[in-house]
N, C-alpha and C positions, 0 to 999 in steps of 0.2 A: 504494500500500500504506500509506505513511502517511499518507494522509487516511481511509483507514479503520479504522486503529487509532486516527486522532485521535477518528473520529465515535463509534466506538464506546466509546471512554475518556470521550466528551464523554454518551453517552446513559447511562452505569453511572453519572456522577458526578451526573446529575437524576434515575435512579431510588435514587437512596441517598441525594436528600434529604431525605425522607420523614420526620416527628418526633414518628407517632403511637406514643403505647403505649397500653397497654388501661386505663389509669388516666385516662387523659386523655379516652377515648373517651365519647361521650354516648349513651347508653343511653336507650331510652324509659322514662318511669317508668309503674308500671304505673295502666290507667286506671279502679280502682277504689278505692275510700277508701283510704287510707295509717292506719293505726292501729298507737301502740306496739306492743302485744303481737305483731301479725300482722309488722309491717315493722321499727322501728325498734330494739326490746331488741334484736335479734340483733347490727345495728353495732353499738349501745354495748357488748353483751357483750364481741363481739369486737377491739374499738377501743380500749375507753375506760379499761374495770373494774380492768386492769391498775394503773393510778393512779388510779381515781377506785371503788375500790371500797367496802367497808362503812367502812373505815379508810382515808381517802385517803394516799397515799404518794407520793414524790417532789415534793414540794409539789404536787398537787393540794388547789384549796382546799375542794372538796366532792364528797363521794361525788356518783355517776350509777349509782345502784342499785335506785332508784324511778323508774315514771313521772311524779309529782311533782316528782322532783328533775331527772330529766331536761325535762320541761316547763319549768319554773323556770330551766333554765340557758337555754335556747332564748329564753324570753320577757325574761329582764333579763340574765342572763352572759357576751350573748357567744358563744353555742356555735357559731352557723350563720357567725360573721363566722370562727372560728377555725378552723373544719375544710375552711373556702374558700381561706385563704391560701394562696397559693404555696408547695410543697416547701422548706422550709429560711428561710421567711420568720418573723419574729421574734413568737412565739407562736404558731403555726402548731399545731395540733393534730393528730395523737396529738404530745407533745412529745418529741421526742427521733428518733421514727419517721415512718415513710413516710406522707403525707397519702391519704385515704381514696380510692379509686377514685369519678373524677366521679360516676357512677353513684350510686353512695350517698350526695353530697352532695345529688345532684336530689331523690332521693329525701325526705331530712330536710327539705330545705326546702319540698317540695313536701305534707308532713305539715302543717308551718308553716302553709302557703298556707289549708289545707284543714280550719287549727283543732284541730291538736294533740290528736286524737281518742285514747282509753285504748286 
């Protein structure tokens, strides 16, 4: 009896080591052009605008309210290296908040990849 309370106390503690969440999870990105308007405004709406809006706030150093300006951050500020870091790593973006479900990082960079299309 107690070897099968041990097997089965031993089989609960390797299915509970399991460390996926759905933020972490890798998603296909989809396999037709990536373009702000169609794919990208929606993350930054959702993301970003809070601090980085017409007025940036919280020390955001620049609005992400155009696709200029979001282009502009991609290409010299930094955007794709900051919304990659690790939860709780030191610049990490959104700042303050939860980093972006992998998903939507593939996707942003895979906009990048594909030349930052309007």
């Amino acid at each position: 009896m107690k070897k099968i309370i041990a097997l089965l106390g031993g089989a609960l503690l390797v299915s509970a080591c399991e460390n996926d969440s759905p933020a972490d999870l890798t998603y296909p990105v989809p396999q037709e052009t990536i373009t702000y308007n169609a794919h990208v405004k929606t993350i930054i709406n959702n993301n970003c605008i809070i601090c980085h809006g017409t007025t940036p706030s919280n020390g955001a150093p620049m609005p992400l309210t155009t696709y200029s300006a979001v282009k502009q951050a991609v290409q010299s500020r930094g955007l794709l290296d900051r919304i990659s870091r690790p939860q709780g790593a030191p610049g990490m973006m959104p700042n303050g908040g939860t980093r972006l479900p992998q998903s939507q990082i593939e996707l942003i960079n895979q906009w990048a990849v594909q030349g930052l299309q309007e």
